[in-house]
CHARMM-style PDB file with segment names, atoms N, HN, CA, C and O in Angstrom:
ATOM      1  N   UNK     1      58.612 -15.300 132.622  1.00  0.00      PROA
ATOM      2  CA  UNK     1      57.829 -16.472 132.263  1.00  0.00      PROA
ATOM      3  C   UNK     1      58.629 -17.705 132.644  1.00  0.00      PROA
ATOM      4  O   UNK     1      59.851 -17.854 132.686  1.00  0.00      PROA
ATOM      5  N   UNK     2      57.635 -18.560 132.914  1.00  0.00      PROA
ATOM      6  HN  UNK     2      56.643 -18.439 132.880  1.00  0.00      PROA
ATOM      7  CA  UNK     2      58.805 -19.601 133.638  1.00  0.00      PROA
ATOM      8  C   UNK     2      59.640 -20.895 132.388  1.00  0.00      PROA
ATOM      9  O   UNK     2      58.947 -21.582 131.637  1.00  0.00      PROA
ATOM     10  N   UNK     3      60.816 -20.958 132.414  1.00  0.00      PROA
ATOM     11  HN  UNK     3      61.379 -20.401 133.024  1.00  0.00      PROA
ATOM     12  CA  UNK     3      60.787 -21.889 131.885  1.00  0.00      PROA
ATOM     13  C   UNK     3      62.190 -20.933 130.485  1.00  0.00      PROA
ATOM     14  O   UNK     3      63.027 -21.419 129.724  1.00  0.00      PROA
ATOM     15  N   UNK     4      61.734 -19.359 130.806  1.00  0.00      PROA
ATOM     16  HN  UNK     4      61.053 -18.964 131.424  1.00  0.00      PROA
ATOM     17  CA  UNK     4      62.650 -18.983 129.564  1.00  0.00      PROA
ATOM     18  C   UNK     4      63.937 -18.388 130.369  1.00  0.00      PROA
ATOM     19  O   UNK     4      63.959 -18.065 131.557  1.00  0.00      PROA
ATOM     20  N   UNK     5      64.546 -18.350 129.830  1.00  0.00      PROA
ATOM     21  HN  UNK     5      64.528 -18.612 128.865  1.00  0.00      PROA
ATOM     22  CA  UNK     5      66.442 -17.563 129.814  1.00  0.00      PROA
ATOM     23  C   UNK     5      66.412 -16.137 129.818  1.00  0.00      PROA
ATOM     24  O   UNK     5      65.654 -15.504 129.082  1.00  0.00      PROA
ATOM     25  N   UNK     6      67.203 -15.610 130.613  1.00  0.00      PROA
ATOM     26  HN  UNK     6      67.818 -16.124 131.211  1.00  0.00      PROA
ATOM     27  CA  UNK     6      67.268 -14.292 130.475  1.00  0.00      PROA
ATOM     28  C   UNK     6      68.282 -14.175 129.335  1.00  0.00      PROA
ATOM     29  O   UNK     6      69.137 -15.060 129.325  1.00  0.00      PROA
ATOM     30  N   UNK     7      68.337 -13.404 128.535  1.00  0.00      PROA
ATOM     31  HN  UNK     7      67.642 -12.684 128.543  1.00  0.00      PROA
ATOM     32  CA  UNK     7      69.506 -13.076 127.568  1.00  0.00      PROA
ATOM     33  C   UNK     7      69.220 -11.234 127.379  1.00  0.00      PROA
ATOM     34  O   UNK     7      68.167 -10.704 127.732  1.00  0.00      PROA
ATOM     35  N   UNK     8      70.361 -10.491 126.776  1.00  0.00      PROA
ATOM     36  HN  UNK     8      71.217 -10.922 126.489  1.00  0.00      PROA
ATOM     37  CA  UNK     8      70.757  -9.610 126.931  1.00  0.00      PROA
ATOM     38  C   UNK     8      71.275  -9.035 125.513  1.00  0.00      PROA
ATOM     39  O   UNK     8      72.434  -9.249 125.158  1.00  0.00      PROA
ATOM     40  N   UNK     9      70.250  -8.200 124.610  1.00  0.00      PROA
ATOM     41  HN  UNK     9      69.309  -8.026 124.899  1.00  0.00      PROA
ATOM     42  CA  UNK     9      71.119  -7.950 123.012  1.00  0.00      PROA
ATOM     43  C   UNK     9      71.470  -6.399 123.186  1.00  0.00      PROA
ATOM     44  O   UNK     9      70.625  -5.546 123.459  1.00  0.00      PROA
ATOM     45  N   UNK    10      72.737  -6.169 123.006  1.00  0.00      PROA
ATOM     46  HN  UNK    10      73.423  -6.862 122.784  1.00  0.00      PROA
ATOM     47  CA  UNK    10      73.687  -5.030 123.251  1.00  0.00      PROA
ATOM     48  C   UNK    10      73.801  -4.341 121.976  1.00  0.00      PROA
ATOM     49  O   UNK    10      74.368  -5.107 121.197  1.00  0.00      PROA
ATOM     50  N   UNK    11      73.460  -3.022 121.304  1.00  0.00      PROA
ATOM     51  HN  UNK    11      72.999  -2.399 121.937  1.00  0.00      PROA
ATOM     52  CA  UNK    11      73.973  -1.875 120.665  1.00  0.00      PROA
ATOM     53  C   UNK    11      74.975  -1.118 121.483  1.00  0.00      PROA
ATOM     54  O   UNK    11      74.701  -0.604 122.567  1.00  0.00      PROA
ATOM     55  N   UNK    12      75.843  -1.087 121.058  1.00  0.00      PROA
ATOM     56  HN  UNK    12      76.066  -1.505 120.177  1.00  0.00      PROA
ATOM     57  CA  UNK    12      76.518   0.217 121.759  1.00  0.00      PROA
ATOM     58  C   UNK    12      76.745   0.971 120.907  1.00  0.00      PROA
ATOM     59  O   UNK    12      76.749   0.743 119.697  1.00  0.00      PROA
ATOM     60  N   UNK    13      77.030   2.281 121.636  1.00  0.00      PROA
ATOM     61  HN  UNK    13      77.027   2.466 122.618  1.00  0.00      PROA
ATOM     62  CA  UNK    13      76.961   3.675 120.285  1.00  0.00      PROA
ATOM     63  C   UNK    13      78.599   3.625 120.251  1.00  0.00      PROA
ATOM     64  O   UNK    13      79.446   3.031 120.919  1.00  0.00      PROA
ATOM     65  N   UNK    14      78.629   4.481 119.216  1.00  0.00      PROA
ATOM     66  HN  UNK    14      77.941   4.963 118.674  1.00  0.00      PROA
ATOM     67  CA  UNK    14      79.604   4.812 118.590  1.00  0.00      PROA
ATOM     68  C   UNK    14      80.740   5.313 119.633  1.00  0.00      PROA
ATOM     69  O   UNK    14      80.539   6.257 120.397  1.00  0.00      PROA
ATOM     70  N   UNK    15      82.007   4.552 119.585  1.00  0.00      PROA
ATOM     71  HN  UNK    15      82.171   3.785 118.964  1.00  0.00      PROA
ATOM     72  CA  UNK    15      82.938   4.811 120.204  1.00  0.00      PROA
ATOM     73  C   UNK    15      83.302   4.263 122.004  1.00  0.00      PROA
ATOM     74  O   UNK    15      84.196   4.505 122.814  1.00  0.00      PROA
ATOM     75  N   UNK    16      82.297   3.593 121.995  1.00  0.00      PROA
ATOM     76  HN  UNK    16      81.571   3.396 121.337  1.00  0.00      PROA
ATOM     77  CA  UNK    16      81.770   3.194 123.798  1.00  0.00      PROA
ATOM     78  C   UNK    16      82.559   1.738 123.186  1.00  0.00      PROA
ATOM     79  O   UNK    16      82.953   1.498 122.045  1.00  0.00      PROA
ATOM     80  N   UNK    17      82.604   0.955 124.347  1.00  0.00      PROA
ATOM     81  HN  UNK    17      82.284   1.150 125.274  1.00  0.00      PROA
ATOM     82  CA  UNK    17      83.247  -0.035 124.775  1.00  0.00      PROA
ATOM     83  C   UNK    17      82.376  -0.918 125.868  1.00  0.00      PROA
ATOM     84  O   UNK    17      81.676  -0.294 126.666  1.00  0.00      PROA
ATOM     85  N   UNK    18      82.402  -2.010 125.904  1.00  0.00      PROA
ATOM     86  HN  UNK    18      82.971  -2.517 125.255  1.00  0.00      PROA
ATOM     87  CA  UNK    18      81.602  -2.486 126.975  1.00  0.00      PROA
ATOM     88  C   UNK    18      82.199  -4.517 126.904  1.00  0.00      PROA
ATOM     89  O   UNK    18      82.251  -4.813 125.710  1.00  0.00      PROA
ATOM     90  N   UNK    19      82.456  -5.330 127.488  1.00  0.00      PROA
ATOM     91  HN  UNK    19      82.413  -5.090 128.458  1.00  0.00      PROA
ATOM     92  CA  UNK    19      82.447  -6.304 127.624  1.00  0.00      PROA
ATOM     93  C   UNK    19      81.486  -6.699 128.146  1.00  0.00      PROA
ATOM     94  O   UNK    19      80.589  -5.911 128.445  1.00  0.00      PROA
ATOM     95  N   UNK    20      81.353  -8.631 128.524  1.00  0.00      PROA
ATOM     96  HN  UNK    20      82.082  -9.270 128.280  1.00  0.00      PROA
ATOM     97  CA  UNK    20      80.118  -9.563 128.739  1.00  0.00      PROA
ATOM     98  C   UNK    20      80.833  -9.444 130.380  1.00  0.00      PROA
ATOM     99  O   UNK    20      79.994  -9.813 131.202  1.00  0.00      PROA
ATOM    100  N   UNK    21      82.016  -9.069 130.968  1.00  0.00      PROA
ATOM    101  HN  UNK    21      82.698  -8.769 130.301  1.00  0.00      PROA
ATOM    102  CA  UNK    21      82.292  -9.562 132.062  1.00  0.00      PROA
ATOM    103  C   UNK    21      82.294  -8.386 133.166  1.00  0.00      PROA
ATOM    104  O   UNK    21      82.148  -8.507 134.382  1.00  0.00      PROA
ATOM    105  N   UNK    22      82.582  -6.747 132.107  1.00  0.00      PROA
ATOM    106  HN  UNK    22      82.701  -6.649 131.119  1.00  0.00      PROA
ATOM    107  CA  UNK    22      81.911  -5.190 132.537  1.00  0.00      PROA
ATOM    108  C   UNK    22      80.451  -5.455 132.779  1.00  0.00      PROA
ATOM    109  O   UNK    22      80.044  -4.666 133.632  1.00  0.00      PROA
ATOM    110  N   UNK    23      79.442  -6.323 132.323  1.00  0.00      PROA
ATOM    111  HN  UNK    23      79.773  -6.964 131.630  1.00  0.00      PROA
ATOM    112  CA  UNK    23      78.766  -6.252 132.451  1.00  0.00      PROA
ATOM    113  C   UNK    23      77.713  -6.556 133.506  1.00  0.00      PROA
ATOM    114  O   UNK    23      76.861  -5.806 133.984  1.00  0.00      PROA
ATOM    115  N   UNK    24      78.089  -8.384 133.863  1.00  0.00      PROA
ATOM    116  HN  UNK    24      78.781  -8.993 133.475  1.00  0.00      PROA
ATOM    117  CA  UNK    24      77.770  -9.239 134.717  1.00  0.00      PROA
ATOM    118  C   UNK    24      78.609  -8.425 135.963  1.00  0.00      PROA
ATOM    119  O   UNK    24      78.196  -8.940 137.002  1.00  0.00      PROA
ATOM    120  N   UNK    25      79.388  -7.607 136.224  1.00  0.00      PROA
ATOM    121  HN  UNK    25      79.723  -7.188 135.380  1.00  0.00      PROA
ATOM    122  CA  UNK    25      79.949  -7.376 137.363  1.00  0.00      PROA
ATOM    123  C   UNK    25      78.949  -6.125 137.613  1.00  0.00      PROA
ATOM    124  O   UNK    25      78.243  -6.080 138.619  1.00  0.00      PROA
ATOM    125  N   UNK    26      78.943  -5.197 136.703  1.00  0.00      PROA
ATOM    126  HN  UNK    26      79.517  -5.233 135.885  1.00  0.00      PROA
ATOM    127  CA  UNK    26      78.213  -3.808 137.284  1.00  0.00      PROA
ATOM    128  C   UNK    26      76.178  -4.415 137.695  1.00  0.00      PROA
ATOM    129  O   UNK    26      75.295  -4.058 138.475  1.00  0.00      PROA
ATOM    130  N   UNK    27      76.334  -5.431 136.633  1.00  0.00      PROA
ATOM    131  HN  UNK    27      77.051  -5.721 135.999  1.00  0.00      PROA
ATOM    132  CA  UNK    27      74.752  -5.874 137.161  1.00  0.00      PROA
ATOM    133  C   UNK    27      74.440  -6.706 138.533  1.00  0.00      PROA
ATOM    134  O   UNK    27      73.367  -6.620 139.130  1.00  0.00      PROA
ATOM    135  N   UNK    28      75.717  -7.659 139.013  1.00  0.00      PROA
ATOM    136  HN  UNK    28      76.589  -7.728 138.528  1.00  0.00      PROA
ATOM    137  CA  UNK    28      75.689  -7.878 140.215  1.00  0.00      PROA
ATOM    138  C   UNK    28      75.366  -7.636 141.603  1.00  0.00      PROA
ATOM    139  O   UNK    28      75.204  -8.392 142.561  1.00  0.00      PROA
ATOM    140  N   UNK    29      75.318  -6.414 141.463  1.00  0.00      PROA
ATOM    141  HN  UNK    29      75.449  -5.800 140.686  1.00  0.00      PROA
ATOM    142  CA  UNK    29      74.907  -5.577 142.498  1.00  0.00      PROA
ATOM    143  C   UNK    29      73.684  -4.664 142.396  1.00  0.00      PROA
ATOM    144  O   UNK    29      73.280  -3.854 143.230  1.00  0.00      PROA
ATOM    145  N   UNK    30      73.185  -4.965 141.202  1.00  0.00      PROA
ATOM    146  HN  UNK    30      73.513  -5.623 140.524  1.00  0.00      PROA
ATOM    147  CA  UNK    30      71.975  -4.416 140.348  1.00  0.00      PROA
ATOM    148  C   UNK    30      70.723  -5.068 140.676  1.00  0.00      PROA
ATOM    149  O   UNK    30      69.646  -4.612 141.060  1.00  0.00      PROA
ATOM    150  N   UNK    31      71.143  -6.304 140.422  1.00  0.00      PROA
ATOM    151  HN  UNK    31      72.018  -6.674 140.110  1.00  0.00      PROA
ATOM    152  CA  UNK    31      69.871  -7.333 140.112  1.00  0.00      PROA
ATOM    153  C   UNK    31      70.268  -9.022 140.677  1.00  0.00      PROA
ATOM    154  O   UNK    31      71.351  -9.604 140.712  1.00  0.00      PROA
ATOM    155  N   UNK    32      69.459  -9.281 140.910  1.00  0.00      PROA
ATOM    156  HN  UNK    32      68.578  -8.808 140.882  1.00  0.00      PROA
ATOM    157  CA  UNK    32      69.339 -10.521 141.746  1.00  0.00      PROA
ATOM    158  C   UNK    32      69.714 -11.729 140.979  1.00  0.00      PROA
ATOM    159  O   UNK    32      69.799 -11.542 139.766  1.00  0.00      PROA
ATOM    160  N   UNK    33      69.845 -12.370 141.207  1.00  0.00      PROA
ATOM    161  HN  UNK    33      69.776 -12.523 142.193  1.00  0.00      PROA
ATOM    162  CA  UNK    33      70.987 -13.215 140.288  1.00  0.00      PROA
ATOM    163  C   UNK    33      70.607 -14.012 138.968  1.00  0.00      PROA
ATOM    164  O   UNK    33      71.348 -14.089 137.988  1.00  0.00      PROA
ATOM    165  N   UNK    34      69.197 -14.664 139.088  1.00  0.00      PROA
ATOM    166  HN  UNK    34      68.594 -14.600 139.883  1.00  0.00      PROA
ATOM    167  CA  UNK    34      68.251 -15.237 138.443  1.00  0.00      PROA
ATOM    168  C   UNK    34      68.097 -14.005 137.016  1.00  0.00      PROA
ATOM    169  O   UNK    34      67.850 -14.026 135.811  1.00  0.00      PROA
ATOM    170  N   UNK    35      68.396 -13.102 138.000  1.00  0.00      PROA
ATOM    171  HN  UNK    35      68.597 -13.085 138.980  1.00  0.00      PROA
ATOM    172  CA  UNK    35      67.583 -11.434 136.760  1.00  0.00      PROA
ATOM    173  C   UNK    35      68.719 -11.458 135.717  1.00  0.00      PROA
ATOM    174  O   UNK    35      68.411 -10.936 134.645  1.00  0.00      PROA
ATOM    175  N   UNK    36      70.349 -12.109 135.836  1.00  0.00      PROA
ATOM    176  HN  UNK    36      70.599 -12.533 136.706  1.00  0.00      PROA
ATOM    177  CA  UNK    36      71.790 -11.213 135.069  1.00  0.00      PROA
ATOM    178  C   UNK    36      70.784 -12.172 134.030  1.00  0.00      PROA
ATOM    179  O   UNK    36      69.750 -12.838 134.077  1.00  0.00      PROA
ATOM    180  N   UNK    37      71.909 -11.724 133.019  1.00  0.00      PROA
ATOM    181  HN  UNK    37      72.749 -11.183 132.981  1.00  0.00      PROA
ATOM    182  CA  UNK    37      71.010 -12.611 131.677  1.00  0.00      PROA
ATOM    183  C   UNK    37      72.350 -13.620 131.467  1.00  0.00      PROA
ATOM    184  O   UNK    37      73.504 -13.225 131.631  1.00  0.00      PROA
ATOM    185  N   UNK    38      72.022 -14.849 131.116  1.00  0.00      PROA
ATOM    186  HN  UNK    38      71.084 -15.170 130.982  1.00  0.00      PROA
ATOM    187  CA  UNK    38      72.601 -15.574 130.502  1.00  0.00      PROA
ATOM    188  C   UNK    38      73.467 -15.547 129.802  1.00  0.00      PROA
ATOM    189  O   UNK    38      74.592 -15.952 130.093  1.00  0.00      PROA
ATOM    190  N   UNK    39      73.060 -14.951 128.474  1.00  0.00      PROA
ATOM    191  HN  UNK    39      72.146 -14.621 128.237  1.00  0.00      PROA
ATOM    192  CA  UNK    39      74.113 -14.610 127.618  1.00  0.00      PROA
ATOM    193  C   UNK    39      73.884 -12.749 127.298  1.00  0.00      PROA
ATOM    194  O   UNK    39      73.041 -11.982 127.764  1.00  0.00      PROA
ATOM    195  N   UNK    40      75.079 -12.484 126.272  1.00  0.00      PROA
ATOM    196  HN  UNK    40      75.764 -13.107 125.894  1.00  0.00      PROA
ATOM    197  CA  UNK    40      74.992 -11.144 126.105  1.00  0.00      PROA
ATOM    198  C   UNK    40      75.084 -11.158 124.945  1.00  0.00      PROA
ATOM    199  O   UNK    40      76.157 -11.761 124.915  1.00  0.00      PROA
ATOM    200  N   UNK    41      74.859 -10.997 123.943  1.00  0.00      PROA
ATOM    201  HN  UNK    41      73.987 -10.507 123.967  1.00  0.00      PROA
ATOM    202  CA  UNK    41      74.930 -10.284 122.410  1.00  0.00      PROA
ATOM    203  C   UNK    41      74.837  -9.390 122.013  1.00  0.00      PROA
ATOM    204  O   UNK    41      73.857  -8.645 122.031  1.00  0.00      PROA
ATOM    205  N   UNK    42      76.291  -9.175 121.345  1.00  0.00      PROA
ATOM    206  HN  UNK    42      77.087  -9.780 121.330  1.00  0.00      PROA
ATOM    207  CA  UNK    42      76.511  -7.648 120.742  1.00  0.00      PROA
ATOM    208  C   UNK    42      76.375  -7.624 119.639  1.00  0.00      PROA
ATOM    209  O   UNK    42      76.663  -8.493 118.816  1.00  0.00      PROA
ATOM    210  N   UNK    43      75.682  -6.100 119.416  1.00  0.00      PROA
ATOM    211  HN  UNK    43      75.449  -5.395 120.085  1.00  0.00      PROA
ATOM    212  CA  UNK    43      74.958  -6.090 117.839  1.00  0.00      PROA
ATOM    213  C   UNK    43      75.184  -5.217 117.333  1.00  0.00      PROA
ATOM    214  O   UNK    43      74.825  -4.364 118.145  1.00  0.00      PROA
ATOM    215  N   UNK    44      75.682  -4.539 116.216  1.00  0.00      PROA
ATOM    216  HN  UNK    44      75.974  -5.232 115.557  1.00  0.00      PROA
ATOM    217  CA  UNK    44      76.359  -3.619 115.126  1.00  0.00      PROA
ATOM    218  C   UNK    44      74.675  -2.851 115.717  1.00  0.00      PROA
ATOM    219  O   UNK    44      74.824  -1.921 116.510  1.00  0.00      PROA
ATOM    220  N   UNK    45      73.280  -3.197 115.376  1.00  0.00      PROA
ATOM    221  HN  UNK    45      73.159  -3.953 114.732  1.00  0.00      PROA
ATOM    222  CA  UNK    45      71.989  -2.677 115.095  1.00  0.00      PROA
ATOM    223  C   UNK    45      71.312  -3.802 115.536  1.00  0.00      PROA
ATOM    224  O   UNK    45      71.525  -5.001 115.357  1.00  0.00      PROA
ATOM    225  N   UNK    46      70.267  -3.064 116.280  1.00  0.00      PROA
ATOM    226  HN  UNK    46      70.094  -2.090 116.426  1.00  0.00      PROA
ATOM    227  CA  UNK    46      68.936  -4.116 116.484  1.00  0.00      PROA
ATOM    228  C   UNK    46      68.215  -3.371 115.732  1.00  0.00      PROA
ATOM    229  O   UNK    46      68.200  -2.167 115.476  1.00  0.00      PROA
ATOM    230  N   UNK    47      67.189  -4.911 115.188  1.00  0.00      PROA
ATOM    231  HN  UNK    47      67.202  -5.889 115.396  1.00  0.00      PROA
ATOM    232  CA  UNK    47      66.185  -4.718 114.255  1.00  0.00      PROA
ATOM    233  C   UNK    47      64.989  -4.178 114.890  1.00  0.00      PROA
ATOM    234  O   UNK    47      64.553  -4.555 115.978  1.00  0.00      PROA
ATOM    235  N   UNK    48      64.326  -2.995 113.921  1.00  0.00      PROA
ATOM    236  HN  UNK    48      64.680  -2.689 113.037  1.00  0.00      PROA
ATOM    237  CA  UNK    48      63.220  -2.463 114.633  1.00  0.00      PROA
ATOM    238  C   UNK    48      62.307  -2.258 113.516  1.00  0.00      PROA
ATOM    239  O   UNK    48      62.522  -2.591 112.351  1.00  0.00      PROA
ATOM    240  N   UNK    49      61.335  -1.717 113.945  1.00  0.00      PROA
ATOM    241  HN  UNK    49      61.160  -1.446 114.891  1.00  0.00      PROA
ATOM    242  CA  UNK    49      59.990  -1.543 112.934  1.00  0.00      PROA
ATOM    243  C   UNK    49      60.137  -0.090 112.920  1.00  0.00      PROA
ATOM    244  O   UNK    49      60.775   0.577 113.734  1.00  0.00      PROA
ATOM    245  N   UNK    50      59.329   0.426 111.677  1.00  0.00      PROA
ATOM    246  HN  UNK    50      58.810  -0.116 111.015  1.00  0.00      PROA
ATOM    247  CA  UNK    50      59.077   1.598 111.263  1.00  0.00      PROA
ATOM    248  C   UNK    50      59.082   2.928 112.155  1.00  0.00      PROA
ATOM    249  O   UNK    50      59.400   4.032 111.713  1.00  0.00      PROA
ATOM    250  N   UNK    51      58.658   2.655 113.558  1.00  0.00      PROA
ATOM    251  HN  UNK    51      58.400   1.758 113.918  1.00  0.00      PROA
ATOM    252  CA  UNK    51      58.462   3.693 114.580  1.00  0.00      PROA
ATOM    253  C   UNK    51      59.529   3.846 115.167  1.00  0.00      PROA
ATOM    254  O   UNK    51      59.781   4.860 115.817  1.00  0.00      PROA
ATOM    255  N   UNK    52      60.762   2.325 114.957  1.00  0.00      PROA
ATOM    256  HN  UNK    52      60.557   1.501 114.429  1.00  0.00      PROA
ATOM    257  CA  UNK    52      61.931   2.911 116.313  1.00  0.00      PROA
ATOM    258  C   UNK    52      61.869   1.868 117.092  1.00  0.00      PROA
ATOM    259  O   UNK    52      62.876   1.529 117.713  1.00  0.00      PROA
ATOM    260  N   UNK    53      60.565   1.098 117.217  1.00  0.00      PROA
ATOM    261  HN  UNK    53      59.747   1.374 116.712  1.00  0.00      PROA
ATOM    262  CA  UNK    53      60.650  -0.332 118.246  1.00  0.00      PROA
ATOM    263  C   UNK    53      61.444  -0.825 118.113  1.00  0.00      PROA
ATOM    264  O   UNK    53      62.061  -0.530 117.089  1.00  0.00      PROA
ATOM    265  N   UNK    54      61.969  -1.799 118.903  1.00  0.00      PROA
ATOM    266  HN  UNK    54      61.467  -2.039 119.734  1.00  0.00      PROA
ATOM    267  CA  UNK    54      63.054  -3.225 119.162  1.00  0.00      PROA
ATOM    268  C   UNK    54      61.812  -4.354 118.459  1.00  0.00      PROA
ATOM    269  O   UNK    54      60.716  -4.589 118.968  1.00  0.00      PROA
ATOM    270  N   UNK    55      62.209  -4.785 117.509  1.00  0.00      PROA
ATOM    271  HN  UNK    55      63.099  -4.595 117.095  1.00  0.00      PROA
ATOM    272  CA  UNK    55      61.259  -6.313 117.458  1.00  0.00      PROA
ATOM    273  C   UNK    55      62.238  -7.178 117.926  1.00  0.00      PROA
ATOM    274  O   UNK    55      63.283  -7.522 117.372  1.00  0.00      PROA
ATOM    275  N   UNK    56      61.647  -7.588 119.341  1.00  0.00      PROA
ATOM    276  HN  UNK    56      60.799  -7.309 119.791  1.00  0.00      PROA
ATOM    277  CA  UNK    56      62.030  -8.570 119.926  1.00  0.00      PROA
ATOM    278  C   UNK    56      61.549 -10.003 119.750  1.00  0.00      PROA
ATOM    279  O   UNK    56      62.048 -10.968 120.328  1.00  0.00      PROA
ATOM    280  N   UNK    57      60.473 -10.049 118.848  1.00  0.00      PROA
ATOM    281  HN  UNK    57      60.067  -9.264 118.378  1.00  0.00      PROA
ATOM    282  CA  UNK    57      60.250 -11.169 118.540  1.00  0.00      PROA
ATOM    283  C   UNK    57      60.995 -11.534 117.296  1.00  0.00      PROA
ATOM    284  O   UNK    57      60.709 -12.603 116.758  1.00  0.00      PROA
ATOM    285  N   UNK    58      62.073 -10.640 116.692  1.00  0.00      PROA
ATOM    286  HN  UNK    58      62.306  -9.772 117.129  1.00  0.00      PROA
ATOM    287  CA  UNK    58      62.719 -11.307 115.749  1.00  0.00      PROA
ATOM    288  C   UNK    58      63.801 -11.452 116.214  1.00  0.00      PROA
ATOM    289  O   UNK    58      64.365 -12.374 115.625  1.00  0.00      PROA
ATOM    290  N   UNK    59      64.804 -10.742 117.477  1.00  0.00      PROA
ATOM    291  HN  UNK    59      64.346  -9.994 117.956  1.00  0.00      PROA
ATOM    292  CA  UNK    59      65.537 -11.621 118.408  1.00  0.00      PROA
ATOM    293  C   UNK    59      65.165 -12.771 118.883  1.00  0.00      PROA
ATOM    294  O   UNK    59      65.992 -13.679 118.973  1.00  0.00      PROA
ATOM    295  N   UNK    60      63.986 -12.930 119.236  1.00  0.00      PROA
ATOM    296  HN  UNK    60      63.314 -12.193 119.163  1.00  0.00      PROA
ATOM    297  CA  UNK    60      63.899 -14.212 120.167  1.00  0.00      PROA
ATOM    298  C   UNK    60      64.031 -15.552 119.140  1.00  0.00      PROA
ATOM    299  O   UNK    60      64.542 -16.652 119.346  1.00  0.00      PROA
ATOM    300  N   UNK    61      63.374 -15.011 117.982  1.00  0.00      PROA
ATOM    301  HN  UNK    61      62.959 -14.117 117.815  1.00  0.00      PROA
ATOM    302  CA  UNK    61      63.691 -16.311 116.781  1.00  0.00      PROA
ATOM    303  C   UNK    61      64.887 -16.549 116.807  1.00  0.00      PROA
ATOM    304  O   UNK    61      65.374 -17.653 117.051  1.00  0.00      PROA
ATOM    305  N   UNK    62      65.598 -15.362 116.515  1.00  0.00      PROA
ATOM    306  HN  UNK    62      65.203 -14.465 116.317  1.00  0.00      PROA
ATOM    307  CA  UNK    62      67.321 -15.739 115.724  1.00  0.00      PROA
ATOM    308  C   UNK    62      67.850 -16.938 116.995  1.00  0.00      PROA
ATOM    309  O   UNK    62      68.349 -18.026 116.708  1.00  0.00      PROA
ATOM    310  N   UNK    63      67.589 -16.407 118.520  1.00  0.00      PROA
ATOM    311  HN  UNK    63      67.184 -15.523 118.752  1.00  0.00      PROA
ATOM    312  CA  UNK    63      67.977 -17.084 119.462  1.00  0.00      PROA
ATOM    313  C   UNK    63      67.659 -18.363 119.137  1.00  0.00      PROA
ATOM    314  O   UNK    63      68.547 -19.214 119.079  1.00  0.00      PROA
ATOM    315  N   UNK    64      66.668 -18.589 118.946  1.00  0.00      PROA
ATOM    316  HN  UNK    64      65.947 -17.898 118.993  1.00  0.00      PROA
ATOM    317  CA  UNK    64      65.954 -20.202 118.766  1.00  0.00      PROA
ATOM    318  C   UNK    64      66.487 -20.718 117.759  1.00  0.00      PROA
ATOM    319  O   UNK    64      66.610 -21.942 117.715  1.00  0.00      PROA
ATOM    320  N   UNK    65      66.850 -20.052 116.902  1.00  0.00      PROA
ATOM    321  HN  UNK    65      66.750 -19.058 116.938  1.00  0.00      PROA
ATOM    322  CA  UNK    65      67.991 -20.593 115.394  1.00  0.00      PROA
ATOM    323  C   UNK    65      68.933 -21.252 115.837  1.00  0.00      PROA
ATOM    324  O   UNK    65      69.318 -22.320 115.360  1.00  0.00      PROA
ATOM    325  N   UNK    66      69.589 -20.459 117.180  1.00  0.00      PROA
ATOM    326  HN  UNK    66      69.277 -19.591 117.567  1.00  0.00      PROA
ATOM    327  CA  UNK    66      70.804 -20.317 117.005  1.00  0.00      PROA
ATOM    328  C   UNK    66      71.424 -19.562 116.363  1.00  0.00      PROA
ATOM    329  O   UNK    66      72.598 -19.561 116.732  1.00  0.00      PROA
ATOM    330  N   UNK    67      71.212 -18.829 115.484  1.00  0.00      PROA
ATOM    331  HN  UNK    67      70.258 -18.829 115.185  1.00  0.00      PROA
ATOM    332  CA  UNK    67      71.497 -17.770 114.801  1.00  0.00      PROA
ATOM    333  C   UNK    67      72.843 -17.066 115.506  1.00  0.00      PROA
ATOM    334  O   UNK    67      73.809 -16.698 114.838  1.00  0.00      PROA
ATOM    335  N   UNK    68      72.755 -16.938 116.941  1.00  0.00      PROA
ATOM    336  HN  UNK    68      71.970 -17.237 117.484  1.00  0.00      PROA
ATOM    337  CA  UNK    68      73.771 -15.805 117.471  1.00  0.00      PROA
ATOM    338  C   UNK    68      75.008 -16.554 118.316  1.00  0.00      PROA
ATOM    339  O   UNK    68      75.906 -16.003 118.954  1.00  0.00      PROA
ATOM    340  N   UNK    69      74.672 -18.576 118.037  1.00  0.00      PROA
ATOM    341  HN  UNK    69      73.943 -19.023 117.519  1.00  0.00      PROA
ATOM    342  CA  UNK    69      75.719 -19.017 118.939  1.00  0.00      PROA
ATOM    343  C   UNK    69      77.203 -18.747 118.338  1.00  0.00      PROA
ATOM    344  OT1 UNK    69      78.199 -19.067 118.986  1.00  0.00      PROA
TER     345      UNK     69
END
């Protein structure tokens, strides 16, 4: 959509490792440049609904808070 940010909210499982700069490098060659996301946020748990979904519309709030700067 035009006009929004790519951003990027990270779970990692148990015992994995991953940085914001592992990341932007392995996606570099992935995805076109416009596509890396902006920022990356790492999250103990993303919030989901009853079935297992990602509610991404309660990421996209916290973002708009600021919540995750």
């Amino acid at each position: 959509v035009h006009g929004e940010i790519p951003v990027a909210f990270i779970q990692l499982k148990e015992d994995e490792k991953a940085t914001e700069t592992e990341l932007r490098k392995f996606l570099k060659d992935k995805l076109a440049n416009y596509k890396i996301p902006k920022h990356f946020y790492f999250l103990d748990e993303l919030p989901k609904n009853a079935t297992g979904k990602v509610l991404k519309r309660v990421l996209r709030d916290k973002v708009n808070k600021g919540e995750f700067d």
